[in-house]
N, C-alpha and C positions, 0 to 999 in steps of 0.2 A: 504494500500500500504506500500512496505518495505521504508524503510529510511535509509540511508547510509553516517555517518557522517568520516568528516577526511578531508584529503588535497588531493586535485588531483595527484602531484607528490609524492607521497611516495607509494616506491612498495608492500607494505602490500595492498595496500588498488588496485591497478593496480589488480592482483591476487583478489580481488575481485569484482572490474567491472568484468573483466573479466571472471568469474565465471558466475557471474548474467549473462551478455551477452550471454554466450555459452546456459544458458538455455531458456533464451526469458524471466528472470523473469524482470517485472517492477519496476523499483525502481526510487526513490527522492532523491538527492546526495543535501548533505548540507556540504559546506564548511566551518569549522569554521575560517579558516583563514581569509577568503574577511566576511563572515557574522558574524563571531565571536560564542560565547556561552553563555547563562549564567547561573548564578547561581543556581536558581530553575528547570532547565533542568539536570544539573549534580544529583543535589541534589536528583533527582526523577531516573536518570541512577543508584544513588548511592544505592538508597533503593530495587533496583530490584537487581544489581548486584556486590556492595558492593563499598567501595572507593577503596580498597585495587586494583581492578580487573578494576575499568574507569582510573586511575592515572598509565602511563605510565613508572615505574621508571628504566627503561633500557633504555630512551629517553636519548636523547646528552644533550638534555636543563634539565633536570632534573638534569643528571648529574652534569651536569655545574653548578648549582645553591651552593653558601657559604651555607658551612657546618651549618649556624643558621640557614639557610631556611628551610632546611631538618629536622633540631634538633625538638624533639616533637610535630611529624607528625600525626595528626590526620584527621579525616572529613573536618571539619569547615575549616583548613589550607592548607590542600587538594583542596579545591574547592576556597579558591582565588588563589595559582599557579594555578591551571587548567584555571580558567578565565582570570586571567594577560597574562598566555601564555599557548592558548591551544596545541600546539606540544607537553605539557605535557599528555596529551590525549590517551590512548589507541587508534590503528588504526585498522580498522576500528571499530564504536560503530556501532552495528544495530537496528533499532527497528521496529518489527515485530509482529503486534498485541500489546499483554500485555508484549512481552520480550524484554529483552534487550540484546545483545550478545555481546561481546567484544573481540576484534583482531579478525586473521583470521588463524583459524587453523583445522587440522581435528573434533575436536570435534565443535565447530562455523558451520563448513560447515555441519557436521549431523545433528545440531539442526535446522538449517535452510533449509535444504532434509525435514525435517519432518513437518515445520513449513508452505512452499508454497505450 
């Protein structure tokens, strides 16, 4: 079954309920906000489809974050902002089978046509 991570109100992720709904696919919606995330979940988003590509950094909070937090950004530091505050998060992450897809865009929505 698909899996569908992100926050309920954010409209990236609206556009993809809604997606899934218009075709009947089933899907399991995990909130990381109220269930949170951790560490070795990222860490495994990360090795399928890079940190570069789960780490949100067009996000407000990312933004927002002192210029030290951002300074010599790598994996490891990556993934505690993502776990302190997942709204760092790419929306939606999906996981579908062995894939993992990130945000919601024309290429996401092919990959997942091909993949249900």
């Amino acid at each position: 079954m698909l899996t569908i991570y992100g926050i309920p109100n954010c409209d990236t992720m609206k556009k993809a309920f809604d997606w899934l709904k218009e075709r009947g696919i089933a899907y399991r919606f995990h909130d990381y906000k109220q269930s949170g995330i951790d560490a070795a979940k990222l860490k495994a988003w990360n090795a399928k489809a890079g940190w570069e590509k789960v780490l949100n950094k067009a996000s407000t909070t990312f933004k927002d974050l002192p210029a030290e937090a951002k300074a010599d950004l790598d994996e490891a530091k990556a993934v505690q902002l993502m776990v302190a505050q997942p709204s760092m998060i790419k929306r939606p992450v999906i996981e579908i089978g062995d894939q993992v897809l990130t945000g919601f865009r024309p290429d996401t929505v092919a990959a997942l046509e091909k993949a249900v």
